[in-house]
C-alpha positions in Angstrom: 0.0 0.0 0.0 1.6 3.5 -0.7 1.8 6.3 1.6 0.5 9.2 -0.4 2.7 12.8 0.3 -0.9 14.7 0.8 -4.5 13.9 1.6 -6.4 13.3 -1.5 -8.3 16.2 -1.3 -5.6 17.9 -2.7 -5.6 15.8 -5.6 -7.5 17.6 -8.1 -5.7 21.1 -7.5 -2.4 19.0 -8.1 -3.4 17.5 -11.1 -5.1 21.0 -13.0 -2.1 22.9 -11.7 0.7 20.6 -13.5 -2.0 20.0 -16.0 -2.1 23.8 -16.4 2.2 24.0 -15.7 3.0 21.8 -18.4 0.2 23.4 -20.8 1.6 26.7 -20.5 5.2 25.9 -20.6 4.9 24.1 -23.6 2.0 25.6 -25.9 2.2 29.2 -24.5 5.6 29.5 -23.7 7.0 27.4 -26.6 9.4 25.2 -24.6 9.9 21.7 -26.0 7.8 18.9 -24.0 11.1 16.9 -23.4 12.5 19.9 -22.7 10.7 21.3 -20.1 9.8 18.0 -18.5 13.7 17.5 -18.0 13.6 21.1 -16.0 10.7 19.9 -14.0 12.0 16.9 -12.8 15.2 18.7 -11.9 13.8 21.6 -10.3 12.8 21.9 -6.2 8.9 22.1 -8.3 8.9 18.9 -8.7 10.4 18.0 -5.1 8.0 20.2 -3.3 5.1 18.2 -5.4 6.6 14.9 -4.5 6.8 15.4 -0.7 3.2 16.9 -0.5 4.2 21.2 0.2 0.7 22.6 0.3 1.9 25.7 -1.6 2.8 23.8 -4.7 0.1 21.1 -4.4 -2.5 24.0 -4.4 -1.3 27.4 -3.8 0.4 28.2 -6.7 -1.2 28.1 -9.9 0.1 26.3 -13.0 1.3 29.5 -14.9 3.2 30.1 -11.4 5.0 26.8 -11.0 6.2 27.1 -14.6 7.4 29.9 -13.7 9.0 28.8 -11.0 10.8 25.4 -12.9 12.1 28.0 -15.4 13.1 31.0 -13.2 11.0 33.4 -15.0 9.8 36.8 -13.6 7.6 38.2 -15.6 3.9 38.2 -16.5 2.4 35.5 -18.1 2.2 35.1 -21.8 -0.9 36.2 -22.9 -3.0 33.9 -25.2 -4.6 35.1 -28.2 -7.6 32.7 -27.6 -9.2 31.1 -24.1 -9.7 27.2 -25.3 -12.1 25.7 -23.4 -10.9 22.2 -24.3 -8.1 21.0 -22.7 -4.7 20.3 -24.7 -3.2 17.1 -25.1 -0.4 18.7 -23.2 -2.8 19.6 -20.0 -3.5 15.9 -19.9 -0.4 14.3 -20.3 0.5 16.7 -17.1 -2.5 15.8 -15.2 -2.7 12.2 -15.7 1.3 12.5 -14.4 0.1 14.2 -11.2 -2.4 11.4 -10.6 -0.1 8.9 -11.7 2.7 10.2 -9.3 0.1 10.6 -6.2 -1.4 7.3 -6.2 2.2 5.2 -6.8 4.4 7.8 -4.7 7.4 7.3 -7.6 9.3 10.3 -7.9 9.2 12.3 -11.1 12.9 11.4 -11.7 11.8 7.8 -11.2 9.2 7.6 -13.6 11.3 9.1 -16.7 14.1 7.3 -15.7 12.2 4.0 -15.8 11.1 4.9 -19.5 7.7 6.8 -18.9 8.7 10.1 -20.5 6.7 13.3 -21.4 6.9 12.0 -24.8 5.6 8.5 -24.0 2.9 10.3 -22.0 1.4 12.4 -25.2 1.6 9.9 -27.4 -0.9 7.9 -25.0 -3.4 10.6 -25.4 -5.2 9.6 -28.3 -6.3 6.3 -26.8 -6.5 7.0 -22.9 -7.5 10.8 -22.7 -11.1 9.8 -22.4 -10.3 6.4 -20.3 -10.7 6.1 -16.4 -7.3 7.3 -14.9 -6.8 3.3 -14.0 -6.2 2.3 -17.5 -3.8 4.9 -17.5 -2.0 3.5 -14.4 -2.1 0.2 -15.9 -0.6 1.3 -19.0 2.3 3.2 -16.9 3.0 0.6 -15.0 4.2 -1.8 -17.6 7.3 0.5 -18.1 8.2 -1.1 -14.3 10.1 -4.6 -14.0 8.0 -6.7 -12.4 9.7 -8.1 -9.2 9.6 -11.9 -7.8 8.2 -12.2 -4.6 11.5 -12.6 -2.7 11.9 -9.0 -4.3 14.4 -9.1 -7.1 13.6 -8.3 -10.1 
């Protein structure tokens, strides 16, 4: 059973805020996907996420912790048009947050284990309008399965 870093009625904030993060960073901002997910994972963002720190869970908004991973200052990028819809992008971020909640792995830990930004939006097509589960299931075969006497 894992030990989650905050009570899940956090949840939801964290998952539209990195939803939001990655969504701006990327589509607003114009950093590469890869890219930016590489500063995320190396930044104290992604740390602070991790271990549960209310402020990044939910008291900074996406557009805020981007900020934050890239060390900007300045005002946000304004968008030509408010999209309703959610971005592939906004997804790929908030099924991460979820993904990262429920299995306590650390960002690093995931993309190191092959689950990458990349691998993530490519899974949009088919999971975006899944239960979360499914996309659980589908992250966790990027994980050696271990023997019970717990080698792998």
């Amino acid at each position: 059973m894992t030990t989650h870093a905050y009570a899940e009625t956090y949840l939801n904030d964290a998952m539209n805020n990195l939803g939001d993060m990655f969504d701006y960073a990327i589509n607003d901002c114009g950093y590469a996907p890869g890219d930016f997910f590489d500063m995320f994972i190396l930044s104290e963002v992604a740390r602070y996420v991790e271990h549960g720190n209310p402020k990044y869970v939910a008291g900074l908004s996406g557009i805020e912790l981007a900020d934050k991973v890239t060390g900007r200052n300045s005002e946000p990028v304004q968008t030509a048009v408010c999209n309703i819809e959610k971005s592939a992008e906004y997804w790929a971020g908030w099924a991460l947050a979820y993904y990262q909640w429920i299995t306590g792995k650390s960002f690093i830990e995931i993309k190191n284990k092959g689950l990458t930004f990349q691998k993530i939006l490519s899974l949009y097509p088919t999971l975006h309008e899944a239960d979360l589960s499914k996309f659980v299931q589908v992250a966790e075969e990027y994980y050696p399965q271990q023997d019970p006497a717990g080698s792998v």
